[in-house]
VOPAGU-2260 file (C-alpha; in pm, 1 decimal, decimal comma):
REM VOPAGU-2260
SITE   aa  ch    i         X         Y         Z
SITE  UNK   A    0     912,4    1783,6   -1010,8
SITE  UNK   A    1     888,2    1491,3   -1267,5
SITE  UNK   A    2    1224,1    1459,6   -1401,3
SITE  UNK   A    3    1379,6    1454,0   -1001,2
SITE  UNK   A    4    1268,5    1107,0   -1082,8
SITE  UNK   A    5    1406,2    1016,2   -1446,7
SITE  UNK   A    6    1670,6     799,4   -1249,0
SITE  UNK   A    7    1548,4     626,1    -981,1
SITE  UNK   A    8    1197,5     515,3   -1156,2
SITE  UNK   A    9    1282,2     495,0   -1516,0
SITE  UNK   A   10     964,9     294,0   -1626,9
SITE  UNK   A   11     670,4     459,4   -1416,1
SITE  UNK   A   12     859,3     825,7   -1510,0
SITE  UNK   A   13     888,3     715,6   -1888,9
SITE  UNK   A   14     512,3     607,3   -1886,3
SITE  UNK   A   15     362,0     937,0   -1772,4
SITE  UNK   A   16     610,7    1158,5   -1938,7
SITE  UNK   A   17     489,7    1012,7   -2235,4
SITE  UNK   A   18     111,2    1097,0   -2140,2
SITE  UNK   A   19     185,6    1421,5   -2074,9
SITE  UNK   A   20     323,9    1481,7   -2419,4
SITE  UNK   A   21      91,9    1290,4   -2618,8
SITE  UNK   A   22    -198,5    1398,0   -2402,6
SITE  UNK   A   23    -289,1    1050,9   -2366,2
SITE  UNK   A   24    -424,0    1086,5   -1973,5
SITE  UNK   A   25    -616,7     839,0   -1801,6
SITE  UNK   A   26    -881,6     897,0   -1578,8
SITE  UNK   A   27    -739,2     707,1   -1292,4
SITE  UNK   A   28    -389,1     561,3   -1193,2
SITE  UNK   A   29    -320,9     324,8    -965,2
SITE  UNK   A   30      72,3     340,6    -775,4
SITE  UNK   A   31     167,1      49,7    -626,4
SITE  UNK   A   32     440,4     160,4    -450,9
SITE  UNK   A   33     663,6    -119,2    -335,9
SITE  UNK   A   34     752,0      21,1     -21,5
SITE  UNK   A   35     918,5     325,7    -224,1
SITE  UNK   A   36     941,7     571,7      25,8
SITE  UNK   A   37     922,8     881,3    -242,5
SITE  UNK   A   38     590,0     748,4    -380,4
SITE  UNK   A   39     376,8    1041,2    -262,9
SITE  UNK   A   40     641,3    1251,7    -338,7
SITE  UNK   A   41     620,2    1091,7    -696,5
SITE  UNK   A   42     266,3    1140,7    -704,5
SITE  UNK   A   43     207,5    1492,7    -641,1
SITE  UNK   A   44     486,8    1548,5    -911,4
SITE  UNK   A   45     297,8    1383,1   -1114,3
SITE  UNK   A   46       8,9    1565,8   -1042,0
SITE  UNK   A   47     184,8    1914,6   -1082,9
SITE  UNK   A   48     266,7    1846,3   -1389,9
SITE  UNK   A   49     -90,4    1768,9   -1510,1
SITE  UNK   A   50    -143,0    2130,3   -1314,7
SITE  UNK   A   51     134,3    2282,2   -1501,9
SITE  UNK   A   52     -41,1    2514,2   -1790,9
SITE  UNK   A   53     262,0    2408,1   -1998,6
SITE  UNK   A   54     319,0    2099,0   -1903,3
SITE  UNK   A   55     615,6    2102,5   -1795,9
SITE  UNK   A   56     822,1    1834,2   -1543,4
SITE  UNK   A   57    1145,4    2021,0   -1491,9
SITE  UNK   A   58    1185,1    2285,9   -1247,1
SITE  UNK   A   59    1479,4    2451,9   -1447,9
SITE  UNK   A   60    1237,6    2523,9   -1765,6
SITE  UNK   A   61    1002,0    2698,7   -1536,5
SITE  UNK   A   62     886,8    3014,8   -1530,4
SITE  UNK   A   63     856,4    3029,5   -1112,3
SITE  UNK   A   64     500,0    3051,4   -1064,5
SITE  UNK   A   65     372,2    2991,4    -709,9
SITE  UNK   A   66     107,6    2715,0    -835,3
SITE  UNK   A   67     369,9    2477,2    -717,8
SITE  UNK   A   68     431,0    2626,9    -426,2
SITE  UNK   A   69      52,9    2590,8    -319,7
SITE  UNK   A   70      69,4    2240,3    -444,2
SITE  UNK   A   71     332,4    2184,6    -190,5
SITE  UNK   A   72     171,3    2357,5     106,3
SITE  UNK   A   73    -151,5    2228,3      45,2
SITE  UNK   A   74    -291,1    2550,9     -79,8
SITE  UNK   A   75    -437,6    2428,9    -433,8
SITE  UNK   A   76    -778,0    2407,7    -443,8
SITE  UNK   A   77    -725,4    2149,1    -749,5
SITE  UNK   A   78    -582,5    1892,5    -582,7
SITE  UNK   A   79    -729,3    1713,9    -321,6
SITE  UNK   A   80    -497,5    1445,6     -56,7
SITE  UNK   A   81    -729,3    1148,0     114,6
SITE  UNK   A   82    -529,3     932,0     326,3
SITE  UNK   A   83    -688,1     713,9     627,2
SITE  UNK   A   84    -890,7     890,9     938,0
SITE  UNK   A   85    -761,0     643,0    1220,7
SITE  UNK   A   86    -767,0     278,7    1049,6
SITE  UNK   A   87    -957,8     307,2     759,0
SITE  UNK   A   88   -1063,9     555,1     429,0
SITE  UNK   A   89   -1434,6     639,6     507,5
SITE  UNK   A   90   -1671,4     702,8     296,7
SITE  UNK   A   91   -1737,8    1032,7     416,8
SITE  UNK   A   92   -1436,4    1133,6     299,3
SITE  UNK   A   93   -1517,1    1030,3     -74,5
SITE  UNK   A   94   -1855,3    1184,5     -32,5
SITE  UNK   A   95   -1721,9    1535,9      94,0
SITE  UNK   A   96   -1481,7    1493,1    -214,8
SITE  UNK   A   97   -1777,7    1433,9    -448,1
SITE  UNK   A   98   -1940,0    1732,6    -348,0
SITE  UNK   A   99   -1593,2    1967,3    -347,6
SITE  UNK   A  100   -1553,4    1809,2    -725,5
SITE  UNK   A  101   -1943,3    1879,6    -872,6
SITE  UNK   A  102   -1810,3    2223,4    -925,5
SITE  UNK   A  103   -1597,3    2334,2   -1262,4
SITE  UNK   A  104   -1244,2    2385,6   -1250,3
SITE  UNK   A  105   -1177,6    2735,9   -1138,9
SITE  UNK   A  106    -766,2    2723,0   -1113,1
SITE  UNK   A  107    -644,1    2456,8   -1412,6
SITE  UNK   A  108    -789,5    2227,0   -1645,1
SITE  UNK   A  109    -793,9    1988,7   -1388,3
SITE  UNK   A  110    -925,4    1828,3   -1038,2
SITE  UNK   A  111    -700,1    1550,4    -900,1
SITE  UNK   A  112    -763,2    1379,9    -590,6
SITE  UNK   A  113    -458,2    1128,7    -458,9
SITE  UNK   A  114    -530,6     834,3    -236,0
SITE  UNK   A  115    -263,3     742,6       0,0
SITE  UNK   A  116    -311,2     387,0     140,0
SITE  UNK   A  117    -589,5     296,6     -92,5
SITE  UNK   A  118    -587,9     -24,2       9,0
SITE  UNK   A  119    -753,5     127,5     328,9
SITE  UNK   A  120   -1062,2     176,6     189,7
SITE  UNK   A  121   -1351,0      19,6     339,5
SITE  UNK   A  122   -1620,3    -117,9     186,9
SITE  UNK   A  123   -1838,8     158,7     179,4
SITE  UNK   A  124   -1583,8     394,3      70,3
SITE  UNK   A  125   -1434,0     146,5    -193,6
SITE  UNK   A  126   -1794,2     100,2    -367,0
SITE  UNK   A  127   -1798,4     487,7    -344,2
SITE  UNK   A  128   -1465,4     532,3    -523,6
SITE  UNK   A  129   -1594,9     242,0    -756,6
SITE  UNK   A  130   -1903,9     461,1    -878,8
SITE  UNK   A  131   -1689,2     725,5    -956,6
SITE  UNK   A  132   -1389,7     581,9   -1146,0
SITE  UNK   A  133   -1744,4     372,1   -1347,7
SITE  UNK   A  134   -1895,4     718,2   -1410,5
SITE  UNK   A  135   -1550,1     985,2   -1429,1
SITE  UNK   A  136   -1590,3    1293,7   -1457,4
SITE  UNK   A  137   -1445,5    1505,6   -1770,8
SITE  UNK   A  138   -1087,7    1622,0   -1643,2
SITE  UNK   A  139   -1104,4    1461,3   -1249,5
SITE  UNK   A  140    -800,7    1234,1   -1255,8
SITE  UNK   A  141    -809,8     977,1    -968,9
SITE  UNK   A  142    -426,0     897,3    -837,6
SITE  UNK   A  143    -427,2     575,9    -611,1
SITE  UNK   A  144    -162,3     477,6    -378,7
SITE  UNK   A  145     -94,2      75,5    -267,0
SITE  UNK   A  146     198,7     -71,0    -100,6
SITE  UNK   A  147     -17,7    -392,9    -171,6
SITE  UNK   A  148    -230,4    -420,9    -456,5
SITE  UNK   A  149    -368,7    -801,7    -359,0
SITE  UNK   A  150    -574,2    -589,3    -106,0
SITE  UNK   A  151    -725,5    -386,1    -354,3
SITE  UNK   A  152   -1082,1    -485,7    -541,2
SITE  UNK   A  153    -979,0    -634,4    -909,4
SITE  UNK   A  154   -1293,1    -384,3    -976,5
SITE  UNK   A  155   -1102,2     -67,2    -887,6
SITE  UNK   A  156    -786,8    -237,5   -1016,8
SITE  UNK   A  157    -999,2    -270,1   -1357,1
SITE  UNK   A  158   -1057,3      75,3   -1399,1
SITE  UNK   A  159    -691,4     246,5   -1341,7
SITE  UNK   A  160    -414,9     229,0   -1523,6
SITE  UNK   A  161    -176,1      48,2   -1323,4
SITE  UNK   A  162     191,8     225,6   -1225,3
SITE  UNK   A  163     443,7     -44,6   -1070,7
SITE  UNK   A  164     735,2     165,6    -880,1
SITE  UNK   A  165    1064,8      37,5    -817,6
SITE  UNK   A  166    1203,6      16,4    -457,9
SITE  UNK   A  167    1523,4     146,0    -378,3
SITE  UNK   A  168    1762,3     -74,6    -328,6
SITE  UNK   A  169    1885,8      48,4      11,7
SITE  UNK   A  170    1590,7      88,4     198,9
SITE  UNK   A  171    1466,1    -106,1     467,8
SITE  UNK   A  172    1140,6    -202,1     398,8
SITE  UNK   A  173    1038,4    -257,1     763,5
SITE  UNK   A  174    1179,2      83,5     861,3
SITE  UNK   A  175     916,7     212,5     610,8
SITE  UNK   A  176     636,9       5,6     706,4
SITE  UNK   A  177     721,0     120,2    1067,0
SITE  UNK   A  178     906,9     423,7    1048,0
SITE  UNK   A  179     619,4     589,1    1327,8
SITE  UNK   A  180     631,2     270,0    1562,1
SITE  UNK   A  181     787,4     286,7    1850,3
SITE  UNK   A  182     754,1     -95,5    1976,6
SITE  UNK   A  183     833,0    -191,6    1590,0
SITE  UNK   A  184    1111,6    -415,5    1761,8
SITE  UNK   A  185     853,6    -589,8    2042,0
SITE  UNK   A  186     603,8    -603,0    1787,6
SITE  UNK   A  187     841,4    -812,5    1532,4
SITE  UNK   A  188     990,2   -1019,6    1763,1
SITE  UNK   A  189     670,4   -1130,3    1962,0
SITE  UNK   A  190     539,6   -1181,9    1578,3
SITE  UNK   A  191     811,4   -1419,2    1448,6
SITE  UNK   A  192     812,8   -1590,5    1790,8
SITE  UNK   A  193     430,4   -1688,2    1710,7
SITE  UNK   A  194     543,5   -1812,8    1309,2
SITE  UNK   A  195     815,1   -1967,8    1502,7
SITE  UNK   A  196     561,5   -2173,2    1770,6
SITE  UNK   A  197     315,6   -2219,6    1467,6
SITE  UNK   A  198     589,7   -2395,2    1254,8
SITE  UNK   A  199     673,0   -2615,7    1530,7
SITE  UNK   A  200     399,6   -2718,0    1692,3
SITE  UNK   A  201     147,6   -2654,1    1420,5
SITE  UNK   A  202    -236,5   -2739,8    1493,6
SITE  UNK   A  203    -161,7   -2750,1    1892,4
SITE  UNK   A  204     -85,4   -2358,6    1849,5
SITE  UNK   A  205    -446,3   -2300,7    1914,9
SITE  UNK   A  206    -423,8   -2405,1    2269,9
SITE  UNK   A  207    -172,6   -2105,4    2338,3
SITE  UNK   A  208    -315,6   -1814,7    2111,8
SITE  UNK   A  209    -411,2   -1645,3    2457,3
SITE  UNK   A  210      -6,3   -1595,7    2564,6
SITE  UNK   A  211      99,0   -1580,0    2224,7
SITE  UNK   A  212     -95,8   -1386,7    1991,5
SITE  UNK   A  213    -427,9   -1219,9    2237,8
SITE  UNK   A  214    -235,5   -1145,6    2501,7
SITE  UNK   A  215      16,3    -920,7    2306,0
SITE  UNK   A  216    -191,2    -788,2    1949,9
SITE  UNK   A  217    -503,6    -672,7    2069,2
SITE  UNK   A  218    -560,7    -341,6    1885,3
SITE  UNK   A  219    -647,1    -347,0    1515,3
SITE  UNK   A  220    -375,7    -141,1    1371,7
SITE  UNK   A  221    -135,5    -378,2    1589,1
SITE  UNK   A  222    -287,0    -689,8    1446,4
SITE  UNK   A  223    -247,1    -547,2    1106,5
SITE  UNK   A  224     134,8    -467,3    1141,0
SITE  UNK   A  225     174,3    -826,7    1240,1
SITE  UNK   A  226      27,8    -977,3     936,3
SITE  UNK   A  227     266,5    -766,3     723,0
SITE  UNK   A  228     559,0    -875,7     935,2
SITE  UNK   A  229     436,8   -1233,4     874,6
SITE  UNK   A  230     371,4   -1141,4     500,4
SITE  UNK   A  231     753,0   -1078,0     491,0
SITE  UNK   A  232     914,3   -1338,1     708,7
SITE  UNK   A  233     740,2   -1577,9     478,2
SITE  UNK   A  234     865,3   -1426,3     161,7
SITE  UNK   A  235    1201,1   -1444,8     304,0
SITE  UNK   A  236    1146,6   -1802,4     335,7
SITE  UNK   A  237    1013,6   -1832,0      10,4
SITE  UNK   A  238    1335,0   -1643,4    -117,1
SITE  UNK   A  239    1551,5   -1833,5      31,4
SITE  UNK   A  240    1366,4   -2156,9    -118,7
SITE  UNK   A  241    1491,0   -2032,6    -460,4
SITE  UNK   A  242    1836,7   -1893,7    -410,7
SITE  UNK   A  243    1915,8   -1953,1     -44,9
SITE  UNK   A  244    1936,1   -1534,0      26,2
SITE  UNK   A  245    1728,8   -1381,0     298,5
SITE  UNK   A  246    1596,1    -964,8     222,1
SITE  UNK   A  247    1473,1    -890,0     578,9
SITE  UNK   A  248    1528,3   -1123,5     876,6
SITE  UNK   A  249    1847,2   -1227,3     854,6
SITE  UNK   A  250    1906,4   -1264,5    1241,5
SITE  UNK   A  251    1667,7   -1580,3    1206,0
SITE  UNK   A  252    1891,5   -1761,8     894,0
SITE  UNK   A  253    1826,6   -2016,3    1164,5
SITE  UNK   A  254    1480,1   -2071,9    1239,6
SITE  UNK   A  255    1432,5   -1957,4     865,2
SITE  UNK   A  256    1609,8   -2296,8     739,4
SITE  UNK   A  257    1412,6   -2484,5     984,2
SITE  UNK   A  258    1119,0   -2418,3     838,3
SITE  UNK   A  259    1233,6   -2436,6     472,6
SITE  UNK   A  260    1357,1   -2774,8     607,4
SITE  UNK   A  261    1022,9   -2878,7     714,2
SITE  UNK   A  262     770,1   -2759,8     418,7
SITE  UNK   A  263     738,8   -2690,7      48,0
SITE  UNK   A  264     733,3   -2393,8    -187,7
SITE  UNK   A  265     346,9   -2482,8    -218,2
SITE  UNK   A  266     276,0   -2431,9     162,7
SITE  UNK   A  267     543,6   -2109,5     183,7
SITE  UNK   A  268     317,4   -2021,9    -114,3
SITE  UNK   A  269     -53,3   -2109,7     101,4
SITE  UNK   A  270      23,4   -1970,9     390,9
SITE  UNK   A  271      78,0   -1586,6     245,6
SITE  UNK   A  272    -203,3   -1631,5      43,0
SITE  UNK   A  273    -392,3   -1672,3     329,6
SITE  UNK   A  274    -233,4   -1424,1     513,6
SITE  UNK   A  275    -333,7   -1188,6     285,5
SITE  UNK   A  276    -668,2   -1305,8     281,1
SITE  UNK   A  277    -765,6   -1255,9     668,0
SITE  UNK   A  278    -539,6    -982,0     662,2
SITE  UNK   A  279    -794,3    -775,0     462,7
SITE  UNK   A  280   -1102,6    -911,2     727,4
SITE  UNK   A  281    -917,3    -771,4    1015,5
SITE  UNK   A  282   -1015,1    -408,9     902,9
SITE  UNK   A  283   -1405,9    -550,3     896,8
SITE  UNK   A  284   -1618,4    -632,7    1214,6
SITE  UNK   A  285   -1430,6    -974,1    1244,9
SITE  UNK   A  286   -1358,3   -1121,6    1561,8
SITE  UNK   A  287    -977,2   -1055,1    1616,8
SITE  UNK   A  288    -973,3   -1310,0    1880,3
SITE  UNK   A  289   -1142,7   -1578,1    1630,0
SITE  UNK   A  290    -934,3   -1430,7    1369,6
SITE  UNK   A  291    -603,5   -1591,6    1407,5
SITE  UNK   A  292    -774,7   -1881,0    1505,7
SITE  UNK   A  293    -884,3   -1940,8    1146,6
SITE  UNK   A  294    -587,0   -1842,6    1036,3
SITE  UNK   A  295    -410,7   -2124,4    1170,0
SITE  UNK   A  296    -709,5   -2370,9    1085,0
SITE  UNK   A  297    -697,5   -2256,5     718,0
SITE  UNK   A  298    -311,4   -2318,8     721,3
SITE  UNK   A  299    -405,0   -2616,8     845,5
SITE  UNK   A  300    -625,1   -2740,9     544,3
């Protein structure tokens, strides 16, 4: 429940305990999750304890009801999970959501619905979601999920009240971005070998995309765990710009003061803004094949 998190995320816990008690609730909250690997745990605590009759966040107070217990096996008619069919949120899903939500609460005072990877939406089903955070419903309560909120519209952004977890300290953040991988080693080293080209021989890197980059990423989900590995081995270099420490690559301290040798905060800065940037076209009808060819032209600029 609620309070197994009073510790570990002091600040998001303290700000919806305190909704809960002042009934203060918003209509929509946005996680960003910062690779916390509790954070749909933390939801659906959350969302319990909006369920809860009495309110209440602490198993020990309770009076053993099996509403959490359906909550937990995802027998709750209340409470709705979306989380992406293949590579993307559709907006099928939203629709068949909109139509199991038309109808009154039957169970509790509320209907929730939790997005997992909301950043996943595509652009249908993110102008879907859009119309109904514009328009909400009395008592649906939207909870979104993001391990990135840069790839979220500032229009959905807008319209939620933003929750910023903490990530543990321990955790490995590219175990949990590739916990189900089973070539996450391949995949990161054939990804820092292409920063690794790039940084060296820059512009000429488009005449060996083929062997480095087509050859090797050539399904969308794969192209998409490579930008986030790139996403990270820059902000490692950008770390270690401001206090010499690398977080997540530290078998390549080498290559990694090469490059800070070789460019400026500014470009460390450019280069992940752009990542970020194409990353969010790669889920659209973009060429892949043209895309990291732009990608390099735009780092270019």
């Amino acid at each position: 429940m609620l309070d197994d998190f009073i510790f570990e995320q002091k600040i998001p816990y303290k700000i919806l305990k305190n909704a809960l008690q002042k009934n203060k609730i918003s209509h929509a909250y946005l996680i960003e999750t910062n690779n916390y690997t509790l954070s749909f745990p933390f939801a659906l605590a959350f969302a319990k304890a909006l369920q809860c009759p009495k309110k209440l966040t602490n198993k020990n107070n309770c009076g053993k009801c099996t509403q959490c217990d359906r909550i937990n096996n995802g027998n709750f008619s209340e409470i709705k999970i979306i989380e992406p069919d293949g590579l993307f949120i559709k907006k099928e899903q939203l629709s068949d959501l909109q139509k199991e939500f038309s109808t009154k609460s039957i169970e509790s005072n509320y209907k929730i619905y939790i997005i997992k990877n909301a950043e996943k939406l595509n652009i249908s089903a993110a102008n879907s979601i859009l119309k109904f955070l514009e328009e909400p419903e009395e008592n649906i309560i939207a909870i979104l999920l993001t391990n990135n909120i840069h790839e979220m519209l500032n229009t959905i952004i807008s319209r939620c009240q933003i929750v910023k977890l903490k990530s543990s300290s321990d955790e490995n953040i590219l175990s949990v971005l590739f916990e189900n991988n089973d070539n996450r080693d391949v995949l990161i080293e054939k990804t820092i070998e292409f920063v690794i080209f790039y940084e060296k021989e820059k512009i000429n890197t488009l005449l060996y995309t083929q062997t480095l980059w087509h050859d090797i990423f050539n399904d969308k989900k794969i192209i998409a765990d490579a930008f986030d590995i790139m996403i990270l081995f820059y902000k490692d270099i950008l770390n270690y710009f401001f206090v010499s420490k690398i977080n997540t690559f530290l078998e390549y301290e080498e290559s990694i003061k090469k490059i800070v040798e070789n460019n400026q905060i500014v470009d460390i800065v450019k280069k992940i803004n752009k990542l970020l940037e194409m990353k969010k076209k790669i889920y659209y009808n973009i060429n892949n094949q043209l895309l990291i060819d732009k990608l390099i032209i735009e780092w270019e600029k």
